[in-house]
BALOBA-1460 file (C-alpha; in Angstrom, 3 decimals):
// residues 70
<rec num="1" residu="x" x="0.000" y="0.000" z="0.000"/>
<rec num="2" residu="x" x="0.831" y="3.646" z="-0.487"/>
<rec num="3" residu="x" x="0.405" y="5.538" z="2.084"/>
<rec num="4" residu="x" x="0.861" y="9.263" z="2.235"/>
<rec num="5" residu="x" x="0.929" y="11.013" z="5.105"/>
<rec num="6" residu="x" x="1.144" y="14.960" z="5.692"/>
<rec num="7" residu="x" x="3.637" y="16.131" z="8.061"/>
<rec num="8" residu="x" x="5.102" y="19.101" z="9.770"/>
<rec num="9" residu="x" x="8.807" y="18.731" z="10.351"/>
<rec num="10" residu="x" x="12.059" y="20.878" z="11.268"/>
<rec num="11" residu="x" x="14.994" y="19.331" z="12.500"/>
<rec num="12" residu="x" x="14.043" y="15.501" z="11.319"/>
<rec num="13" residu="x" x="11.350" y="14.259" z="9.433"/>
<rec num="14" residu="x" x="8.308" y="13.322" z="10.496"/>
<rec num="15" residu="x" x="8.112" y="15.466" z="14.098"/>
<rec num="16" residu="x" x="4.301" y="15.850" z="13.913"/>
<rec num="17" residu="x" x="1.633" y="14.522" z="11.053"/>
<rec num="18" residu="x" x="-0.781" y="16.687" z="10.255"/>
<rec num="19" residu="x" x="-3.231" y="14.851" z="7.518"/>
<rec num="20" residu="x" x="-3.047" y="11.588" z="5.611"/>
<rec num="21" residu="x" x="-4.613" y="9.615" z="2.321"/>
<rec num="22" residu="x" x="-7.218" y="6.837" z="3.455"/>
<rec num="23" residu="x" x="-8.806" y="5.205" z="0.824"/>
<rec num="24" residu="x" x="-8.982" y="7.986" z="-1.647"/>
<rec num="25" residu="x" x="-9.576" y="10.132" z="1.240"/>
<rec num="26" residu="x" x="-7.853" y="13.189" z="2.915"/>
<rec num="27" residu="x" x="-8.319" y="13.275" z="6.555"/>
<rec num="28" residu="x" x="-6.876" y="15.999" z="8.558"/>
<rec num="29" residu="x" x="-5.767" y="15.335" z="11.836"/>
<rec num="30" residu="x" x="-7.392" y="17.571" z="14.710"/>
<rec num="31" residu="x" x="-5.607" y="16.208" z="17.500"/>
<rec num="32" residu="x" x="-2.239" y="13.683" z="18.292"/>
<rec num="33" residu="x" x="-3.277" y="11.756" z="21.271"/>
<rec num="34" residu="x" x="-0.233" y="9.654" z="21.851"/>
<rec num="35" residu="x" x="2.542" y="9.345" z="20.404"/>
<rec num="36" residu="x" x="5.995" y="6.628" z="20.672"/>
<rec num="37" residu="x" x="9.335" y="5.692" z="19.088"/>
<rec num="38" residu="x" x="10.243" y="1.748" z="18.746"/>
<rec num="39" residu="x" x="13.905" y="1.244" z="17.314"/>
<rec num="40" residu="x" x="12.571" y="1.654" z="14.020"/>
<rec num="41" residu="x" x="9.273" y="3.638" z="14.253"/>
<rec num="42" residu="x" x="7.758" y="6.910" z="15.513"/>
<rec num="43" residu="x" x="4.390" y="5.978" z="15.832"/>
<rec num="44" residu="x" x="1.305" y="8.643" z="16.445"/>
<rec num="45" residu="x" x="-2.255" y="7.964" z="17.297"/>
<rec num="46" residu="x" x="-4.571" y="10.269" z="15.928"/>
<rec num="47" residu="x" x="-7.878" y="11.744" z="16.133"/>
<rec num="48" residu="x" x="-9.428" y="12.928" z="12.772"/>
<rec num="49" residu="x" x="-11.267" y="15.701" z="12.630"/>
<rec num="50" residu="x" x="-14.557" y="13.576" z="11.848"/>
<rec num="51" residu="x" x="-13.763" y="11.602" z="14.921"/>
<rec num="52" residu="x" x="-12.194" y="8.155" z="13.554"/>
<rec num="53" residu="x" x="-8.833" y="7.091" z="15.240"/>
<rec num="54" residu="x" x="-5.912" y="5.780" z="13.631"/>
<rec num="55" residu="x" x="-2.128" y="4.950" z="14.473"/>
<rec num="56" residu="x" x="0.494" y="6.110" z="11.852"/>
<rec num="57" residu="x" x="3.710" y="4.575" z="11.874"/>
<rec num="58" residu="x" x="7.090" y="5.561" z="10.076"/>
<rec num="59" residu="x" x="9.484" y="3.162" z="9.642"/>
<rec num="60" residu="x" x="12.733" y="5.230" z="9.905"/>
<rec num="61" residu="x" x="14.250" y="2.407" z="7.745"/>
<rec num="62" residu="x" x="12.506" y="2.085" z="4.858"/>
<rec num="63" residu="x" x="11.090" y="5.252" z="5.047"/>
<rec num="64" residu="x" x="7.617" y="4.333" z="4.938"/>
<rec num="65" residu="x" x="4.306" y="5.256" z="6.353"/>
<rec num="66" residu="x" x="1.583" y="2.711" z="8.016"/>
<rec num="67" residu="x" x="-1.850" y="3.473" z="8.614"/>
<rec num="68" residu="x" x="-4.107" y="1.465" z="10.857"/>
<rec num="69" residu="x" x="-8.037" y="2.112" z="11.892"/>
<rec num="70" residu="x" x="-8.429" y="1.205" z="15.197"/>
């Protein structure tokens, strides 16, 4: 899958996402509600700002974005 997430970055990429692509849909983000690093990930969950939550994940590796429902 290609995902495409929106972001707002200075000093590295990927500091704080800000919309994303969901099937053939942009959703903007109105609110990070947690957010992690794993050795290879930052990962954010996210409120949209029609109310759906999701966890975006970029793999610092391949430089890649997942995006799950939950």
């Amino acid at each position: 899958m290609n995902d495409q997430v929106f972001c707002q970055s200075s000093s590295e990429y990927a500091e704080r996402p800000t919309a994303f692509e969901w099937e053939g849909n942009r959703l903007e983000i109105a609110k990070i509600l947690n957010r992690w690093r794993t050795p290879q990930k930052k990962v954010f969950q996210v409120l949209t700002t029609d109310e759906r939550l999701f966890v975006l994940g970029y793999n610092e590796t391949t430089e890649s974005w997942e995006i799950d429902q939950e």
